[in-house]
C-alpha positions as CSV (number, residue, x, y, z in Angstrom):
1,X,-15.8,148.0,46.1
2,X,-14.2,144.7,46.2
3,X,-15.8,142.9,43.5
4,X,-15.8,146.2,41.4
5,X,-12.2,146.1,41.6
6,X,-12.2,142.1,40.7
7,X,-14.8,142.8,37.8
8,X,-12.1,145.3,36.3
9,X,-9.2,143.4,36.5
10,X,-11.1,140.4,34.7
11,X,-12.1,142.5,32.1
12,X,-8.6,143.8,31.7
13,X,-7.6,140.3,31.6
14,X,-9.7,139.5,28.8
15,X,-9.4,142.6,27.0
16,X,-5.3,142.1,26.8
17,X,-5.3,138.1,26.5
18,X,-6.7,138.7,23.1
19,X,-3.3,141.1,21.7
20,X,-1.2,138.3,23.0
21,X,-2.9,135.6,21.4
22,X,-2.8,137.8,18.3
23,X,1.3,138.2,18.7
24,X,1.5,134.9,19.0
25,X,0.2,134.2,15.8
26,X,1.8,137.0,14.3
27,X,5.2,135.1,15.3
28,X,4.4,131.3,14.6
29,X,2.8,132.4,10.6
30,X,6.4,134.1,10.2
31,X,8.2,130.9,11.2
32,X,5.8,128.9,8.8
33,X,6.1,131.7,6.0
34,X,10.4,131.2,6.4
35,X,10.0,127.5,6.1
36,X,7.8,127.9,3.4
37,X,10.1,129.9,1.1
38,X,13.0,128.1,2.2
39,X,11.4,125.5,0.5
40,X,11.2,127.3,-2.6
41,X,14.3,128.0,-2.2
42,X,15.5,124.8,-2.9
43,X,12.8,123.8,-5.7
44,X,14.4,126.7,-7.6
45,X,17.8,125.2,-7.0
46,X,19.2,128.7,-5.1
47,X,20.7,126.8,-2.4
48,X,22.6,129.5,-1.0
49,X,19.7,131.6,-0.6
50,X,18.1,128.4,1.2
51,X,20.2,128.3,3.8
52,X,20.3,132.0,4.7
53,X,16.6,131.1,5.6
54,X,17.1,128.3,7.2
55,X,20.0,130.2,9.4
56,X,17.1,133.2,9.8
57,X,14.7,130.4,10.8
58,X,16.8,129.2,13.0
59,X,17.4,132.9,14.9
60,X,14.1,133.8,15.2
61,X,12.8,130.5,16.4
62,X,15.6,130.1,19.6
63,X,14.2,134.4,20.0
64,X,11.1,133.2,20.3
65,X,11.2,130.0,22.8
66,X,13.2,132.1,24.8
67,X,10.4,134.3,25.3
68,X,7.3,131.9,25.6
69,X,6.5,129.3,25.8
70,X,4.2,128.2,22.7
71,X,5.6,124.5,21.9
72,X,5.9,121.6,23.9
73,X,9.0,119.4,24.2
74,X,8.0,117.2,21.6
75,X,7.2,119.8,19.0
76,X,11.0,121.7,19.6
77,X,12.8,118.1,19.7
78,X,11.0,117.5,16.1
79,X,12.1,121.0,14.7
80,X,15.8,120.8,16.1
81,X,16.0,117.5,13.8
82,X,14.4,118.4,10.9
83,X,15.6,121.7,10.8
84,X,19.3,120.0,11.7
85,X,18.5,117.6,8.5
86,X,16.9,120.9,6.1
87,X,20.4,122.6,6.3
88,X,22.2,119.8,6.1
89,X,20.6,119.2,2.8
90,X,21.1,122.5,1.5
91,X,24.4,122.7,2.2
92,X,25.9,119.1,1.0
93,X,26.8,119.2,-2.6
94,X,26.8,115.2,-2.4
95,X,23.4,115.4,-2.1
96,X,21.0,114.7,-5.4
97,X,18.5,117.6,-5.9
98,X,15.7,115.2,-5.2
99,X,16.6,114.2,-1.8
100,X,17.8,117.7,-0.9
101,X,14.0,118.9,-1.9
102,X,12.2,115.9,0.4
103,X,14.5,117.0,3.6
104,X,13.7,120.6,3.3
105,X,9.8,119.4,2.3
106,X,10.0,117.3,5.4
107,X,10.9,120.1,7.5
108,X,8.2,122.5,5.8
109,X,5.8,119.7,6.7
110,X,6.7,119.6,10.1
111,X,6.2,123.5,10.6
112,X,3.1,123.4,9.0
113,X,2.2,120.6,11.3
114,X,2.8,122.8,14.2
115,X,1.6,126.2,12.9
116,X,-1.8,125.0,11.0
117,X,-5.3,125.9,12.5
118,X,-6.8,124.1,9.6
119,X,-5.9,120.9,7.7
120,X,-1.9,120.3,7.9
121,X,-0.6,120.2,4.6
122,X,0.8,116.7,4.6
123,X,-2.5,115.2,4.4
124,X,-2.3,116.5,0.9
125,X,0.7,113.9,0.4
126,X,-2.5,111.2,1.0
127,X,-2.9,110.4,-3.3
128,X,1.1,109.8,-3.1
129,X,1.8,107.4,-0.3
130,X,-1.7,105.6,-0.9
131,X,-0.5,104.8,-4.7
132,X,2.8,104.2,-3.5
133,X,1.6,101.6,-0.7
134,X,-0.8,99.5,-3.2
135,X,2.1,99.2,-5.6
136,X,4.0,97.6,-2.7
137,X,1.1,95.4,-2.2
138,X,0.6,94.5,-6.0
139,X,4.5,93.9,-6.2
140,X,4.2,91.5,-3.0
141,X,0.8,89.6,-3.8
142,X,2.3,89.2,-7.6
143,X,5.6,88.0,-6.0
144,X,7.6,90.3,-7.5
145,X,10.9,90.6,-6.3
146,X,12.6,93.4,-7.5
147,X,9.7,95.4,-7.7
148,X,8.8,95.1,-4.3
149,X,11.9,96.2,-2.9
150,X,11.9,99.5,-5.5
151,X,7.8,100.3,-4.2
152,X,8.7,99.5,-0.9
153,X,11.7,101.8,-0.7
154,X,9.7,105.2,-2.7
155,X,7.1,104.2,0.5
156,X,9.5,104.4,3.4
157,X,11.2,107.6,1.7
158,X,7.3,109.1,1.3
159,X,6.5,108.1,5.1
160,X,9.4,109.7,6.2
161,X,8.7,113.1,4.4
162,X,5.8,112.8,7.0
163,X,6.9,111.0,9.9
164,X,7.7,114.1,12.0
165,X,4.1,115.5,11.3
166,X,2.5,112.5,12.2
167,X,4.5,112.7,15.6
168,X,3.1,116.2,16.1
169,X,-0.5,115.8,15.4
170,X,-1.3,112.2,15.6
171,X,-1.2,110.3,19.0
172,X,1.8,108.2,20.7
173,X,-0.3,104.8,20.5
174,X,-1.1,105.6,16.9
175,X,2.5,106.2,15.5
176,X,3.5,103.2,18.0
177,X,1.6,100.9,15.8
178,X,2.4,102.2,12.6
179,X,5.9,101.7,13.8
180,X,5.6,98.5,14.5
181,X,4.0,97.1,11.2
182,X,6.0,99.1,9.1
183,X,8.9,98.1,10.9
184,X,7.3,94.2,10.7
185,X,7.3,94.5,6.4
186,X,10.6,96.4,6.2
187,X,12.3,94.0,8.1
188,X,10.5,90.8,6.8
189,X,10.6,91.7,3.5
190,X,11.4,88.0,1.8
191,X,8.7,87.0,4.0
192,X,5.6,89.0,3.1
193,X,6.9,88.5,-0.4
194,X,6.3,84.5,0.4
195,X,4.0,84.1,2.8
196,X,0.0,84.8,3.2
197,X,0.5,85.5,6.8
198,X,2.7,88.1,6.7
199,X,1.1,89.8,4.3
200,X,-1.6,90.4,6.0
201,X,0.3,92.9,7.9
202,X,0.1,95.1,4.6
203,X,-3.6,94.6,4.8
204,X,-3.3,96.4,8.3
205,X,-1.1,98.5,7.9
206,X,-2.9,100.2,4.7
207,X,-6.1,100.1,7.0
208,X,-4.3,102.3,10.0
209,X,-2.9,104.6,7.2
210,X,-6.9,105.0,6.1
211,X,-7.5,106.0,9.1
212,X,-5.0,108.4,9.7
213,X,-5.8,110.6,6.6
214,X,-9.1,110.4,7.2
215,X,-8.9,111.1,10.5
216,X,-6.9,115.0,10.4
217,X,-10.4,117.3,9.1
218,X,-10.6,120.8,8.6
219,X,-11.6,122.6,11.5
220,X,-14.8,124.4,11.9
221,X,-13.5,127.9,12.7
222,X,-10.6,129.4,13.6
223,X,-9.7,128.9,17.6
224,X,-9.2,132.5,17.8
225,X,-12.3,133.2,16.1
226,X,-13.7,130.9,18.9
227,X,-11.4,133.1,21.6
228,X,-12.9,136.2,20.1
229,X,-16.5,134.9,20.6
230,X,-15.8,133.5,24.5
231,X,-14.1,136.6,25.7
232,X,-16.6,139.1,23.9
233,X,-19.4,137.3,25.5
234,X,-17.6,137.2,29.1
235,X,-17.1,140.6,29.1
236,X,-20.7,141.6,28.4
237,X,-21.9,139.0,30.4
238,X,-19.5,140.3,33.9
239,X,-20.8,144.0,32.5
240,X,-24.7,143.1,32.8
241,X,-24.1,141.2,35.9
242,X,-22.4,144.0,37.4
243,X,-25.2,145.9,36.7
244,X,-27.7,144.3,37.8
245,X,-26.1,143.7,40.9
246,X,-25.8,147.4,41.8
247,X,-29.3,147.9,40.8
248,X,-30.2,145.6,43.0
249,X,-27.8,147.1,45.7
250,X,-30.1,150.2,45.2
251,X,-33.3,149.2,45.4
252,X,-32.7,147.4,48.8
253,X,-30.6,151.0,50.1
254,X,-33.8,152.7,48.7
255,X,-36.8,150.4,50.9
256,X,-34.1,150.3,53.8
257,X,-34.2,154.0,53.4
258,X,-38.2,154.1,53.4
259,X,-38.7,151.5,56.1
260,X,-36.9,153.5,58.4
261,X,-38.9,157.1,57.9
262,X,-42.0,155.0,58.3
């Protein structure tokens, strides 16, 4: 009677684990479809209407970490700041129109980062920082000056756009290095402009920046696909097992039954 009892309450389990998954994605697509036409938003210069989003982001997203738990640490420290910077954005007049559209894209970015089951959408941004970074290089190797420091700022304001994805899907020692050799060329700037050695950090650094892009594939299937598949299988597997188990229960009742009348 035990294990009948255990048998159901598994099978409730994975019967009811499914809705809540389900819910869960119900809530997390709504916080990526906000972000996504706050973005809009902005494009379409309607600033106001922006920020009203942002603000509704910003409700439903404290609602929902209040009620579970379905991001880490790192992923709500990353969308406190960019959402911080988003609204900021959309609410400075001082602000250029350009800029105001890469905060709230870098925020949308982030989201996505979080939210995606499939490729994140700034891996699309790979044509625009690659072209970016090899007219840095061509600017440095060519020695020019002032054209250098122009390629290597539009970079650094690219790699920012994605900087808080990066931190959300890529790993610490990953971003740790990319830190450090962007850091290295930023910082050194006269220097790789003048010297071979240093500008082999560029080589690097465009090497780890391969990497990265090509690294971040589209998944096979869906996880809950996979969830559906696993639980469905479970169930019918506890349910034959069960079965046979009783049958077998029987039979040996049945020739202890006969062994005694003989």
């Amino acid at each position: 009677m035990r294990i009948k009892s255990n048998i159901i309450l598994i099978l409730i389990f994975l019967l009811i684990t499914p809705k809540v998954n389900a819910e869960m994605t119900a809530t997390i697509e709504k916080l990526d479809q906000i972000s996504d036409e706050a973005l809009q938003m902005v494009k379409l210069n309607r600033n106001d209407d922006a920020k009203r989003l942002l603000e509704y982001f910003s409700e439903q997203f404290l609602s929902t970490t209040m009620k579970e738990r379905f991001f880490s640490m790192d992923e709500l420290r990353i969308v406190t700041v960019s959402h911080k910077e988003a609204l900021e954005a959309v609410t400075n007049a001082t602000i250029n129109h350009k800029e105001r559209v890469n905060k709230v894209t870098k925020f949308r970015l982030a989201i996505d980062a979080i939210t995606s089951t499939h490729q994140p959408l700034w891996t699309e941004m790979e044509g625009q920082i690659m072209t970016a970074f090899n007219d840095v290089k061509e600017a440095a190797y060519n020695g020019e000056n002032e054209t250098f420091h122009l390629q290597l700022n539009s970079f650094l304001m690219l790699y920012e756009m994605i900087y808080p994805s990066l931190k959300i899907n890529i790993p610490v020692e990953t971003i740790q290095k990319l830190d450090a050799r962007i850091n290295y060329i930023d910082h050194y700037r006269p220097q790789v402009l003048s010297e071979i050695s240093s500008q082999h950090e560029l080589e690097a650094l465009e090497a780890d920046l391969k990497t990265i892009f090509s690294g971040v594939t589209e998944d096979e299937a869906d996880p809950s696909l996979w969830w559906v598949i696993i639980s469905t299988g479970s169930i019918i597997i506890l349910t034959l097992s069960y079965v046979g188990w009783r049958k077998y229960k029987g039979d040996k009742q049945k020739q202890t039954s006969k062994s005694k009348h003989l």
